[in-house]
N, C-alpha and C positions, 0 to 999 in steps of 0.2 A: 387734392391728392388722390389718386388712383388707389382702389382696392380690389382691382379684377385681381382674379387668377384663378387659375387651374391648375391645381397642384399635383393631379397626377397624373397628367398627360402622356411624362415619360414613361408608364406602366400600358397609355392604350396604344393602339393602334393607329396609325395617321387616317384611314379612313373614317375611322371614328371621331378623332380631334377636329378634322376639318369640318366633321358633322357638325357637333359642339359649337365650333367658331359659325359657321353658319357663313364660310368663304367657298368663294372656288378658286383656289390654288393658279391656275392659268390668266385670272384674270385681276385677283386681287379686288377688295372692297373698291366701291365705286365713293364719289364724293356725299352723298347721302347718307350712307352707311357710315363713314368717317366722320361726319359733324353731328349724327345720334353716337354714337358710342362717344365721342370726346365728351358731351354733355353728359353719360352718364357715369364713367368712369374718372374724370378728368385727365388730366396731365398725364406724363411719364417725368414723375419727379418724384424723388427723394423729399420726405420731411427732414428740414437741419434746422440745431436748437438755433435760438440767438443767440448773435455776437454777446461778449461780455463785455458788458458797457466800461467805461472810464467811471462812472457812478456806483455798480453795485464791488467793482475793485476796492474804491473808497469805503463804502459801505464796511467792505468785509473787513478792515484797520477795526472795525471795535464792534467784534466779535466777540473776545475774550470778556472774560468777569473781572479780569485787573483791569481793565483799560475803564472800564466804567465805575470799578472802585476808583479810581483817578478821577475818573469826571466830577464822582460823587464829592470827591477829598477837594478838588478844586471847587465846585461851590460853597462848599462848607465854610473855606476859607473868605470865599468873598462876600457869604453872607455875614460872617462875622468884623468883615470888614479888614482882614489879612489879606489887603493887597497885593504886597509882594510876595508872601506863599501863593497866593491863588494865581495869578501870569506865572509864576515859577512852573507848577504842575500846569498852567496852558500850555506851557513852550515845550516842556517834555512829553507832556501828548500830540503837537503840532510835531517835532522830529518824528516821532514813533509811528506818527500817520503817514509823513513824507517817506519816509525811508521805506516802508512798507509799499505803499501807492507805488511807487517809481519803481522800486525795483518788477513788481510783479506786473504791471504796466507794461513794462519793456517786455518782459515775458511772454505775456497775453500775445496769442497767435489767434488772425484776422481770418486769415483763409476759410472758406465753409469747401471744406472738397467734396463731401456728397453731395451738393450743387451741383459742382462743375464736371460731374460724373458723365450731366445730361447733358455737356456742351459740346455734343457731336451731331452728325448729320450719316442718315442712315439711307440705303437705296430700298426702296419699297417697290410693289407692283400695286400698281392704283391704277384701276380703268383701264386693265390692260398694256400698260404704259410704267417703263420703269425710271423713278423718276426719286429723289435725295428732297428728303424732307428733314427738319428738327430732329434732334432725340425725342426732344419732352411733347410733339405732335405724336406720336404712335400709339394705336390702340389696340385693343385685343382683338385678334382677326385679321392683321396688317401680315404679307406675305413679305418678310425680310432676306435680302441676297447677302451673304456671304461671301468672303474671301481675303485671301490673305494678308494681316495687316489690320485688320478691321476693330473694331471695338465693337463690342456686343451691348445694344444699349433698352435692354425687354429680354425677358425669358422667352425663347423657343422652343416649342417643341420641331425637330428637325425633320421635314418631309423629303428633303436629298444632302448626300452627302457624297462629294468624291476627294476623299484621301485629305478628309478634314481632319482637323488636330486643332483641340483649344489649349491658352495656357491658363489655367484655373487656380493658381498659387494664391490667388487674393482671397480665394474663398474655401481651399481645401487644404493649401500648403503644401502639395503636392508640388516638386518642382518640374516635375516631367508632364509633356503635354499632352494630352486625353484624347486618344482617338477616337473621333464620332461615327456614328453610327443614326441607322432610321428605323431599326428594329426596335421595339418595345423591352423594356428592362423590369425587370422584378417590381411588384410596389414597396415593397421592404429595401429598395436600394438606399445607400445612403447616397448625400451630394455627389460625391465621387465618384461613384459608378452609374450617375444615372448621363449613361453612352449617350442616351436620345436627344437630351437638353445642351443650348447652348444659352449661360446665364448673364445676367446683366453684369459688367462690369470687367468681364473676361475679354481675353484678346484670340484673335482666330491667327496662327503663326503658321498654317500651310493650310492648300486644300482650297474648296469652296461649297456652297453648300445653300440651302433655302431653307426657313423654316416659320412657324406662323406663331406669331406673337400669343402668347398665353397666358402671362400677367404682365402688368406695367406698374412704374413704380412703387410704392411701399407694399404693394402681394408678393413683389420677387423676391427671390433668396437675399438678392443684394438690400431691399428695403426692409425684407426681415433683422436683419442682423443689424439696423440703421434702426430700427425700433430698441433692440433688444440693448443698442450702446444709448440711448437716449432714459429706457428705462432703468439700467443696471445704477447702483445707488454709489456714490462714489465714497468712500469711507473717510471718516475723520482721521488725522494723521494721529500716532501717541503721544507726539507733543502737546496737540493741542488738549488732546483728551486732561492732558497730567498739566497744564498751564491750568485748564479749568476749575479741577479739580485743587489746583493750588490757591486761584483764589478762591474759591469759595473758603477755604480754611481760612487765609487771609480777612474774611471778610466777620467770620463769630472772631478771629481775633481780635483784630481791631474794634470789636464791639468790646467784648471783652475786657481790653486793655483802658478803654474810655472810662467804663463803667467801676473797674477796680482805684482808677486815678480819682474820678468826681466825688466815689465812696470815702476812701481814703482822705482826699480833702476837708470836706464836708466835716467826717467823725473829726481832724484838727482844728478845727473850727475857723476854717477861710468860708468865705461870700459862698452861696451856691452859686450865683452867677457867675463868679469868676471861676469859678472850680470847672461848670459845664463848660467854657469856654477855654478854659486851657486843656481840659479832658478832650474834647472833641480836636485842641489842635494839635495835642500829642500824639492820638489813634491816625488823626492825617497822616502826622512825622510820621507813625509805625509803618505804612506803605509804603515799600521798595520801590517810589517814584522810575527812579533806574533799571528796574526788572525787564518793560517794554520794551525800552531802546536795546538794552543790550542785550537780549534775547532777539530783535528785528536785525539790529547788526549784524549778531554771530549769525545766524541764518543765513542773511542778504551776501556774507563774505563765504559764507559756503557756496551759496548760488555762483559769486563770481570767481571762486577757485574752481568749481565744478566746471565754467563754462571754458575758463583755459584750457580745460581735460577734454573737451569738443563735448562735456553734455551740459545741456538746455534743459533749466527747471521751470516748472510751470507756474510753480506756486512755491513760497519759503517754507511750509512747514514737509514739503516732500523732501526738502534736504533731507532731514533728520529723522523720517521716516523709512527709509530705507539701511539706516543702523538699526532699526528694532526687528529689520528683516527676520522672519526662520524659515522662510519658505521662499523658493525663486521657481515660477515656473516658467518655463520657458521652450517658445515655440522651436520645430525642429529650423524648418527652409527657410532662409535665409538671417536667421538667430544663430545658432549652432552651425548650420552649413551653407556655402557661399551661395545658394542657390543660383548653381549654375554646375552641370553636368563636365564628368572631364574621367579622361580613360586612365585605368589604372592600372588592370593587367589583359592579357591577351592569353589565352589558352591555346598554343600550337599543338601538332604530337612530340612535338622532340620538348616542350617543357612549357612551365608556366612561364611567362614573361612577365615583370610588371614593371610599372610605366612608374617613373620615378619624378616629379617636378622638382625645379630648384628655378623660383622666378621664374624663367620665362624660356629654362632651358631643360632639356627633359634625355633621360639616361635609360635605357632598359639592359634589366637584370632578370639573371634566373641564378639556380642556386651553382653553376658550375663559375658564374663570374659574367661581365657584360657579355651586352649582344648589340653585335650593329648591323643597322637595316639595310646595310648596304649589299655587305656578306654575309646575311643572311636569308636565304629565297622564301623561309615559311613566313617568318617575321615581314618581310619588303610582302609575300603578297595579301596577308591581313591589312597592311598599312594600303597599300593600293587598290584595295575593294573598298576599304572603310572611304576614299578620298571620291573616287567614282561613282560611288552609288549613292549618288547624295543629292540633296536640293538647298541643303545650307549655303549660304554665301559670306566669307571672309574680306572685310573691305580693310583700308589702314594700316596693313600690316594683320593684328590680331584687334584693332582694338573696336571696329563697328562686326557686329555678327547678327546673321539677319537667319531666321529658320527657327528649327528644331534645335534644344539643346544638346538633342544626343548626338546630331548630325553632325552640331559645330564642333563637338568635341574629336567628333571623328577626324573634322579638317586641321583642328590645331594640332591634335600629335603628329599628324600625316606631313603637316609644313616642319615643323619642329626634324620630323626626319629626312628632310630631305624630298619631299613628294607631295607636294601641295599640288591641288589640282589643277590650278589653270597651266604649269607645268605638264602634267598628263594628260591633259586635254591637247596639248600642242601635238600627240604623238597618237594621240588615241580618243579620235573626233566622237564625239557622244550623237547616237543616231536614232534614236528609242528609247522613251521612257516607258517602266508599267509601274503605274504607280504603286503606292501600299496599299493595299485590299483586305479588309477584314476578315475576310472570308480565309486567304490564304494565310495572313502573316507574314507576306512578304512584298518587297520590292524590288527590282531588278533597273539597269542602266543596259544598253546597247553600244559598242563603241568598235568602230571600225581600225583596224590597227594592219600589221605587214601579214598576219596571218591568217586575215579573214574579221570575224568580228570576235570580240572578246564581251562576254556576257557578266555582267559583276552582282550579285544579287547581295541583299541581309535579310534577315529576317529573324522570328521568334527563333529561339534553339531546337525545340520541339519540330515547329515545322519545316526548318532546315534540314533538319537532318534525315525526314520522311524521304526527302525527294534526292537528297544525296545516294549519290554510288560509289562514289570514288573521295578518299580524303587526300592530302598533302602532306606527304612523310619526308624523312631523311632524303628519299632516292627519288625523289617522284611523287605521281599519281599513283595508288595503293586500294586495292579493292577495299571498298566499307561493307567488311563482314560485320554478320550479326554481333560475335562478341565484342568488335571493335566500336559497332552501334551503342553497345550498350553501355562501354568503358566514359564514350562521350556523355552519354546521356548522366549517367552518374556523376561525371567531372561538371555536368551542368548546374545538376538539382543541390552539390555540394556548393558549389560558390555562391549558388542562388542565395541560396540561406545565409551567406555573410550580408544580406541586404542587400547585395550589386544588382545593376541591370544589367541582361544579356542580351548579345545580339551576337546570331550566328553570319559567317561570312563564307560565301560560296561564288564558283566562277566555273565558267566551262568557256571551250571556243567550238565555235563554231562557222560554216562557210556560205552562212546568209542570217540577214538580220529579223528575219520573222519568223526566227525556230521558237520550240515551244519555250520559255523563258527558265521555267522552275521543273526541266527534265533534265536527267545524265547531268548531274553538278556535281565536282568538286565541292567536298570540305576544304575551306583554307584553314576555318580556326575560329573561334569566338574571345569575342572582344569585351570585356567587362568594364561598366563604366558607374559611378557613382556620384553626387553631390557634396565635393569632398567635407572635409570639416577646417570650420575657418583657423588660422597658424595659434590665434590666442586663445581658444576655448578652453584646450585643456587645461593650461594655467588656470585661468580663470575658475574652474571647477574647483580644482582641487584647492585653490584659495577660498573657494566660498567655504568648501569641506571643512576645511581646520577651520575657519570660524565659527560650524557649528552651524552651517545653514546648509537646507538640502536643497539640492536641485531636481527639480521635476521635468521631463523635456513630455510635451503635449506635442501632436502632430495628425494630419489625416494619414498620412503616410501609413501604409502596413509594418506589423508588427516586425518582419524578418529587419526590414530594412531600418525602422525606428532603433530596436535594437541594436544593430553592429553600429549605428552611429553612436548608439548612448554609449559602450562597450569602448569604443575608440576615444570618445570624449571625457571617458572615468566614471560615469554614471553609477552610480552601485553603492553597496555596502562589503565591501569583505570578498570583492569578487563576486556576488551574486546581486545578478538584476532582476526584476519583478516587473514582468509588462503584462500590463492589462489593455481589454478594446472599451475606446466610449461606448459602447453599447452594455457593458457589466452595468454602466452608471445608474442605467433605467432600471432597474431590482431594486433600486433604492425608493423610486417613488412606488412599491409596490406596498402590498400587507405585508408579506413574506420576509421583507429586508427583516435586516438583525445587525448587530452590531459588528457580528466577523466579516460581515461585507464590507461596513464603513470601515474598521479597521484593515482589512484588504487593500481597501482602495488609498486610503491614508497614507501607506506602506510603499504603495508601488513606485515604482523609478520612470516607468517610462507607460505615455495612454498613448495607444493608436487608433486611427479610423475616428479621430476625435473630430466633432461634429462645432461651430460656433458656440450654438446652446450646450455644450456637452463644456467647454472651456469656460464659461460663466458659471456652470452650476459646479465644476470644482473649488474654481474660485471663493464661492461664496462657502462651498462644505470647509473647507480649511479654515475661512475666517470663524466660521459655527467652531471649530473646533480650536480657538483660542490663538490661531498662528495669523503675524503678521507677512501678509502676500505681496509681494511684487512679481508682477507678471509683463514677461518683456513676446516682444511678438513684433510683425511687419506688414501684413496682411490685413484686408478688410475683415477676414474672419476671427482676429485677434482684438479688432476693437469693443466688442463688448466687456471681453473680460479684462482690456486693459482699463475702462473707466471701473470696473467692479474692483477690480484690487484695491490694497493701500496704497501700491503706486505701481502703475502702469508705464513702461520702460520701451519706446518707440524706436526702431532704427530709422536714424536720418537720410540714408544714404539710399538704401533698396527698400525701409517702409513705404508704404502705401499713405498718401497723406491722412484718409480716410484713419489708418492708425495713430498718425502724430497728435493728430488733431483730439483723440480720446486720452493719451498719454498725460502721464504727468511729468517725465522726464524724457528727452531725447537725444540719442546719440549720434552726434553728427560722422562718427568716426565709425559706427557701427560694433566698435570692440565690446567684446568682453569685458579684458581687461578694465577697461572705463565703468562699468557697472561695480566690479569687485573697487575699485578709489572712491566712488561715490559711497558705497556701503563705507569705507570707512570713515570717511568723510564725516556720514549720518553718526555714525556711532562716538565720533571724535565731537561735532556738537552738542551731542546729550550731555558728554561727560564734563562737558566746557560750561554746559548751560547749568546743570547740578552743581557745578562748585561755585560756581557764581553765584547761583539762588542760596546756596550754604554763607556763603561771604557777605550780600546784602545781608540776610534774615537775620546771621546773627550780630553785625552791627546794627541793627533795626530796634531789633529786642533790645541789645545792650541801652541803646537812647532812650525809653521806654520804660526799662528797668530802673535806668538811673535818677528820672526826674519822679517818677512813681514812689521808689524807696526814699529818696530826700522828701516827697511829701511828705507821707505816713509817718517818716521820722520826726518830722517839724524843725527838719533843715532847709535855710534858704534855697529857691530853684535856681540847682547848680548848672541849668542849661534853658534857655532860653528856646520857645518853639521853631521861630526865624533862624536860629544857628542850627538845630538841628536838619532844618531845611538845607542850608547851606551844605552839612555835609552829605545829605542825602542828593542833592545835586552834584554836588562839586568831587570832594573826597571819595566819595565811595564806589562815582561810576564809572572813573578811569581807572582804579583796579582792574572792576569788573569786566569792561569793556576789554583789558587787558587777558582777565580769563579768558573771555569769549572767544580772544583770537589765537587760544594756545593751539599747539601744531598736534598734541596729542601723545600718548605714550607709543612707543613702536611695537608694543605686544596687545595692543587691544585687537590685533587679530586675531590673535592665536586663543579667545575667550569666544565661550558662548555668547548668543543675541542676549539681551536680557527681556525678564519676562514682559510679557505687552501688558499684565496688570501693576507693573511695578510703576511707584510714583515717584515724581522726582524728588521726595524728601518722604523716604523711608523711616522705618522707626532710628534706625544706626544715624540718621545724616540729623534726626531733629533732638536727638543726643548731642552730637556734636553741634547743633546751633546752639544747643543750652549751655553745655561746658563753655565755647569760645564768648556767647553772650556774657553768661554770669561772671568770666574773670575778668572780662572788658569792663562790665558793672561796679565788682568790687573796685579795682584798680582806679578808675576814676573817681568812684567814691570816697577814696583814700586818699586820694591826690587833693581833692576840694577838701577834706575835713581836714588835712595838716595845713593845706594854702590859710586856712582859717585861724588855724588854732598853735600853728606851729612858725608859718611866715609872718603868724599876725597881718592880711593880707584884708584891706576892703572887700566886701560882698563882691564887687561889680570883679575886684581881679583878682579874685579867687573862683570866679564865673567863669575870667578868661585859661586860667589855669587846670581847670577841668576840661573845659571847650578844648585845648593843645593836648592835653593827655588823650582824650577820646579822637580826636582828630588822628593824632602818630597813632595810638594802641589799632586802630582800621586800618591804618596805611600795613603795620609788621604784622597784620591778621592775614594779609591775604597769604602769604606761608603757611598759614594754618589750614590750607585747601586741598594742601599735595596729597598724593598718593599715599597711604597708611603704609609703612611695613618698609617704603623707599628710602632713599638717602638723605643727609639734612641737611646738607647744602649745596647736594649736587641732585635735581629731579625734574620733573618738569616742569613747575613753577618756575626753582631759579633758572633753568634754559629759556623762560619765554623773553626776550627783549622786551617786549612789550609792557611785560609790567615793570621793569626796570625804569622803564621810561613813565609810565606810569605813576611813581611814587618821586621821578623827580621832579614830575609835572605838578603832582599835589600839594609838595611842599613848595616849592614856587607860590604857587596859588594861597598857600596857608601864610605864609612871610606876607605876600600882598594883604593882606588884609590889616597887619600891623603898620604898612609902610601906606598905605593909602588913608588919609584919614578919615574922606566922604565914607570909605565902605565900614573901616572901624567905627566909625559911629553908628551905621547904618545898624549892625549886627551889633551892636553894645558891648566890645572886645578892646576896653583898653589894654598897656600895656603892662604885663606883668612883670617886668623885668627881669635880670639875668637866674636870679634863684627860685621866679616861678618856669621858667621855663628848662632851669635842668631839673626840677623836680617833677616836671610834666611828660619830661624826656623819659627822665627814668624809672615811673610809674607808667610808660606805656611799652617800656618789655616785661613788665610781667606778663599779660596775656599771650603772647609769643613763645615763650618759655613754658608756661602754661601749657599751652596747644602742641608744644613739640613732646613734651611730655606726655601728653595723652594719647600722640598719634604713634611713639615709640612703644609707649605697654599696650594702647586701647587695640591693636589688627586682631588676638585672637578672641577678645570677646566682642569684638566690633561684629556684626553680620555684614556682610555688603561689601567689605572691604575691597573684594577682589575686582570688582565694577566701578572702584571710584576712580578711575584715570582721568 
């Protein structure tokens, strides 16, 4: 891999760089020269990580602390020679590893696109001789040709330029194309204005041009930023963080719970070895076998509701990672705005016009009411300079456009009105071009017509207007006196500052085609044009707003223009926006910083002149400062900070693959809107996966509790380890699986993120696993002590009698998950079908077991007949009754309440 460069070439002189290079320009490196520097430099290639294997996907299934407490609980059982629990927790780890592998397998994207960055062929001068070699052959010192069309595949510094223009949106964001230049630029330039350089990975869209290689791959700007996405750390998501953290609790419990059963036994004076062996197989039971799957499912079905919505998840825990969102940053060109240039209004003397789109069909208005270009001469002759002075070309109708953006945009309104150019070409043969010149600012067309030649020029406003004499009024051609100078000049620097770009538009006639080009001009009027803002952003905004997430738009783009987009798109607080430049950012790594800076910069709504390095080091200050980050972007220069976020948000449509490829989620639609479904999405599975883990844990405990308490009492065991398995398999995980696929409340938008240290079982939630546990506990307790004492009932079915009561009292627990403070039989539990279905599935499954006799035996469940089983029935609405009771008074001293949806 290449590490030449010269990084501030754009600051010397060309006679200096060529020095440096040790080329002569005329002649280009000879073959000697090119096979020493290949050997000392290498290649002109990008370093790309490795593919992700099919293996270390695998790998990552058992990651978590539960999934190894499984593995742990499964040899336990097989050491003890509990066969059928031990293949029981295999097969639930073998689903939770499938489900998991497949889905994010599909996912897993192949593509290396900083590879295929380099799979172009470039024209060089070698030996005098010019001649298309490799990209990944060029070395520092290679004399590169230029021209329109081209891919720039090596940093140039540029030793000619005629009316070059690159597009650099990959690496600055900037949607407008950057006129080059060979003059030396400041050293303190940033990427963007260094005029001199043409960089790797950019496209040259007019012009042509020479310049001599001065880094090759990983020194260039493009291979910087390929470092900086390789080394940025990619954040664990808050699920996983709060999974972890769950089991590790999980893990002192079930020690715990082992150690109070064996005690317990022991002081009654059972065997210790039988004691350690049913202690160890109950702390098994105590493990939400079910938690994996059905926390892999709800995830895996978020991924594939997400993908109907046209977005693509990279991985399952970025679902749910983008619900704990509080921060969205988000890049301007082609995020926010359609990156692509299009005229908005036109400044004549008789009024402002502005250019109205609707699809594909386009209206102008001023404030007295329309205007048509037909009948009107100021209006018809902006429209007819903007179509003529042009090098754009319209193919298809509108839909192939080859040029400058600002060009094209000149030809679509100009067609739209009636005056497309190969029409005005038919009458007004074009004879002359002078192209754009830096020097002047301007460009002019020559076209021969009935009255001689007609001259169509554009250019800066500023410099248009030096050389105008005459502007275009009501009545005519109108002397441009000074005050009238200076009326424009101000109608200029006022629109400027809405963020537009302007382009002045001038003509004169004349009666030969070699007069001097930019003398004795008409003003016709100036043309303003912008990158508009995409139809759903504002929605989007202002839905992320009411939920309490702010949006940040990052851009190279300048401050005026950053601003009137953020301004249009809702950006702000209360009407006022805060834009700061990435370059405030550097005071941060000084002595001098202080905390009013960091809170400055925390604060602000909109960063301009932001540098690659300058979007990563936000990135990472916000996560420093407790917020979870997702940062969406489209550009090569957005991939650092989209692997650095929590979740990095790629557009499918105009990203750069170079960004999909760092993303963790991608839009194929490129909406907005699609980000704000996905956030709720994430936030809809948290609250799926908390009630679930609420519904396992505290039937978990209750099994636990119950064979625990009957010890200690020196009552027969009213539950068998193997039945409790069964319901930890069977009964408890199509509930669950049930929660996991609720649709969600319809006001979890209108709620704060919640906090990124919160876990998913708060002090309120492990309240309520205690309350729903312990009356599940009693309840069954009671049930086996009358099966006993009151049915006069055999041990064995009065076993089975507890086993039916604990079984139903799980099945009407899961009601006890709804929303606190909601309705009690109208909310979104009882709206999910799912569990409805769910609970007819269970008891099906729970009847089998009476009606099969291999598995009643299997599970030692004879049958209790008609009066254990309505006693079993009606010992298992108490806990339901129970729970409705606690959820009706528990909302005001509940904390948390308002998050449990």
């Amino acid at each position: 891999m290449s590490t030449s460069g010269q990084s501030d070439a754009f600051a010397k002189p060309v006679k200096v760089v060529v020095k440096d290079q040790n080329v002569d320009p005329v002649c280009g490196l000879d073959e000697p020269d090119v096979l020493r520097r290949q050997a000392q430099y290498g290649q002109n290639q990008l370093r790309v990580n490795e593919k992700k294997s099919a293996l270390v996907i695998f790998a990552h299934q058992f990651k978590g602390v539960i999934v190894w407490l499984l593995v742990f609980a499964a040899a336990v059982s097989l050491y003890y020679r509990d066969i059928a629990e031990g293949i029981a927790i295999v097969v639930v780890l073998a689903i939770n590893t499938a489900i998991g592998f497949f889905t994010e397998l599909r996912a897993a994207r192949s593509m290396e696109a900083l590879a295929r960055m380099s799979e172009f062929t470039t024209r060089v001068r070698r030996g005098s001789k010019v001649i298309s070699v490799d990209a990944h052959e060029l070395v520092p010192g290679d004399i590169v040709l230029l021209e329109a069309g081209d891919m720039v595949t090596a940093d140039l510094r540029l030793i000619e330029a005629s009316n070059l223009h690159s597009d650099e949106s990959v690496l600055t964001g900037e949607s407008v194309p950057v006129v080059k230049q060979v003059e030396p630029v400041s050293p303190n330039s940033v990427i963007g204005d260094r005029s001199s350089m043409a960089f790797k990975g950019t496209a040259i869209t007019q012009g042509m041009g020479e310049g001599i290689v001065t880094a090759t791959g990983m020194a260039t700007e493009l291979g910087r930023i390929n470092h900086l996405v390789q080394t940025a750390e990619s954040a664990a998501s808050p699920l996983e963080m709060g999974l972890d953290r769950l089991g590790h609790r999980l893990v002192w419990l079930t020690l715990a719970l082992a150690v109070l059963v064996i005690g317990a036994g022991i002081l009654r004076g059972h065997e210790i070895a039988a004691m350690i062996q049913t202690g160890v197989a109950l702390a098994v039971a105590a493990v939400p076998e079910g938690l994996p799957v059905v926390a892999t499912l709800s995830l895996a079905r978020g991924m594939w509701r997400m993908a109907e919505r046209n977005a693509i998840i990279s991985n399952l825990s970025s679902v749910e990672a983008l619900g704990a969102t509080t921060v969205i940053l988000t890049d301007k060109t082609g995020t926010l705005t359609e990156n692509r240039m299009a005229v908005v209004r036109y400044l004549t003397s008789a009024a402002d016009v502005s250019v109205d789109w609707n699809d594909e069909t386009v209206q102008f208005e001023t404030s007295a009411g329309e205007r048509d270009p037909q009948t009107d001469p100021q209006l018809s002759a902006v429209l007819r300079i903007g179509a003529l002075c042009n090098n754009a070309a319209l193919e298809q109708g509108n839909q192939k456009q080859l040029g400058d953006p600002m060009e094209v945009a000149l030809l679509r309104v100009a067609r739209h009105a009636g005056q497309s150019r190969d029409t005005l070409l038919e009458t007004c043969e074009e004879v002359r071009k002078h192209a754009f010149d830096q020097n002047t600012k301007m460009m002019a067309t020559v076209h021969r017509d009935d009255d001689g030649f007609f001259y169509a020029v554009k250019g800066a406003p500023e410099a248009v207007l030096d050389v105008c004499t005459n502007v275009l009024g009501n009545d005519g051609e109108q002397t441009l006196d000074g005050t009238t100078r200076r009326q424009w000049q101000e109608r200029s620097h006022a629109t400027a500052s809405e963020g537009l770009r302007l382009l002045a538009l001038a003509c004169k006639q004349a009666d030969r085609e070699d007069a001097a080009p930019y003398e004795g001009l008409t003003l016709a009027g100036i043309v303003c044009l912008r990158d508009p803002l995409r139809a759903d952003v504002g929605g989007a905004i202002a839905a992320a707003q009411a939920a309490g997430v702010r949006v940040v738009m990052l851009t190279g783009d300048h401050a005026d223009t950053a601003a009137a987009i953020a301004r249009e798109a809702g950006l702000g607080r209360g009407g006022k926006l805060t834009v700061m430049e990435g370059g405030d950012l550097d005071e941060l790594e000084t002595e001098n910083a202080d905390s009013s800076l960091r809170n400055r910069i925390l604060s602000a709504d909109v960063f301009a002149r932001v540098a690659p390095a300058t979007k990563l080091k936000l990135t990472a200050l916000y996560q420093q400062n407790g917020h979870i980050v997702a940062m969406t972007g489209d550009g090569v220069n957005d991939a650092p900070a989209l692997k650095q976020a929590d979740i990095g948000i790629a557009m499918g449509q105009r990203g750069t693959e170079v960004a999909r490829e760092a993303a963790d989620m991608v839009l194929k639609d490129d909406s907005a809107g699609t980000i704000i479904a996905a956030m709720r999405q994430g936030r809809v599975i948290f609250d799926n996966i908390r009630k679930f883990v609420v519904y396992l844990m505290s039937c978990n405990v209750s099994e636990v509790l119950i064979v625990g308490l009957a010890v200690g009492a020196g009552l027969p065991m009213p539950l068998l380890p193997l039945q409790i398995l069964f319901l930890n398999l069977v009964t408890d995980v199509f509930p669950a699986f049930a929660l996991g696929f609720g649709a969600g409340d319809e006001r979890i938008m209108r709620q704060p993120p919640r906090d990124s240290t919160e876990q998913i079982l708060d002090r309120s939630r492990w309240i309520l696993i205690g309350v729903l546990g312990g009356a599940i506990t009693v309840t069954v307790l009671a049930a086996f002590w009358l099966a006993l004492h009151w049915l006069m009932l055999p041990t064995e079915t009065a076993v089975t009698v507890a086993f039916l009561t604990l079984a139903l009292a799980q099945l009407w627990n899961v009601f006890n998950v709804r929303m606190p403070g909601g309705g009690l039989f109208v909310n979104e539990v009882t709206r999910n079908v799912w569990v409805w279905g769910a609970i007819g599935l269970c008891i099906g499954m729970i009847a089998m077991v009476f009606w099969l006799p291999g598995l009643s035996d299997i599970l030692k469940l004879p049958n209790p007949g008609l009066p254990g089983i309505l006693l079993a029935f009606g010992g298992s609405i108490g806990p339901l009754a129970i729970g409705q009771i606690f959820l009706r008074l528990g909302p005001r001293r509940w904390s948390g309440s308002a998050s449990a949806t």
